[in-house]
C-alpha positions in Angstrom: 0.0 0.0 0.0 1.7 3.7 -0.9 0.8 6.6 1.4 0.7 9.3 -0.7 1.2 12.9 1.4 -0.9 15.7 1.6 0.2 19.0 1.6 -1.7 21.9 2.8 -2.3 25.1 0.1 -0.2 27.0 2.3 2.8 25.0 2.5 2.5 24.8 -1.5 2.4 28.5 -1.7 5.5 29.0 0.4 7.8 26.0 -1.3 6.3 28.0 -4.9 7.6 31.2 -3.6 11.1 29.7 -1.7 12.1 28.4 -5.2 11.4 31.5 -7.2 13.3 32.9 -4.1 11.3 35.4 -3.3 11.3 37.1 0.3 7.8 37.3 1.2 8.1 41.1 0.7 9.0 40.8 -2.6 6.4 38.3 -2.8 4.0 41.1 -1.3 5.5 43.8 -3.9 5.0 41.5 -6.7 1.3 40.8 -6.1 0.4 44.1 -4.8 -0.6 43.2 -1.1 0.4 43.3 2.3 3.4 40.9 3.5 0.7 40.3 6.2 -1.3 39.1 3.3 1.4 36.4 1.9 1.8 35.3 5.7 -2.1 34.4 5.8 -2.0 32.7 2.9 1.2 30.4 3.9 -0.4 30.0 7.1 -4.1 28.9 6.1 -6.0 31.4 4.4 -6.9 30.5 1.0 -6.3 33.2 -1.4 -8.6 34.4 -4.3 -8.1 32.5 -7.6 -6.9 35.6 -9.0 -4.1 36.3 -6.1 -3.5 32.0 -6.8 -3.6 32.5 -10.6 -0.6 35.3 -10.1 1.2 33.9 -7.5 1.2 30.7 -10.3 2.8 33.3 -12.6 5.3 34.9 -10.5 6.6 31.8 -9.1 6.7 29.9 -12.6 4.1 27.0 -11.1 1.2 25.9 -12.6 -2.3 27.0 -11.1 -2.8 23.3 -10.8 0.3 22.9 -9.0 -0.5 25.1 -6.4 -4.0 23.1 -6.0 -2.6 19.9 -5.6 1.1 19.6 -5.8 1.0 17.5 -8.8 2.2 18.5 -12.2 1.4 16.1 -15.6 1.7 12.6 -15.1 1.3 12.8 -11.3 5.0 14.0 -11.1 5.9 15.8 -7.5 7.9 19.0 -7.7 11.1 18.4 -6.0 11.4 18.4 -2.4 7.6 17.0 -2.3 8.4 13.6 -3.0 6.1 10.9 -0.5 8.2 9.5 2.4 10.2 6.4 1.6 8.9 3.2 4.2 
């Protein structure tokens, strides 16, 4: 049987940002919002599709991505791989 993880919208959103390597500022300056605005968002609160749609764009992630941590063909971006038993 293979456990496959589940990762949280958040901790997609900040992994996205990390490897564009974005501060959260910068993040913040990019999108037009408050950093206190990428904080909520890495720490639970589900952005608009719009805010997701550009955060997908800045970061170079697919919208889908972001929704599920999958790309095509059920591939995991690295450093999301499921735990080895």
């Amino acid at each position: 049987m293979t456990i496959t993880p589940t990762f949280t919208v958040g901790e997609l959103l900040t992994k996205a940002r990390k490897d564009a390597q974005l501060s959260q500022e910068e993040m913040a300056a990019a999108l037009h919002v408050s950093p206190r605005s990428i904080w909520n968002w890495e720490h639970g609160k589900m952005p608009a599709l719009d805010v997701a749609a550009a955060w997908a764009r800045v970061t170079g992630v697919s919208l889908e991505w972001l929704a599920s941590g999958e790309r095509k063909r059920g591939v995991r971006l690295e450093g999301f791989e499921p735990p080895t038993v």
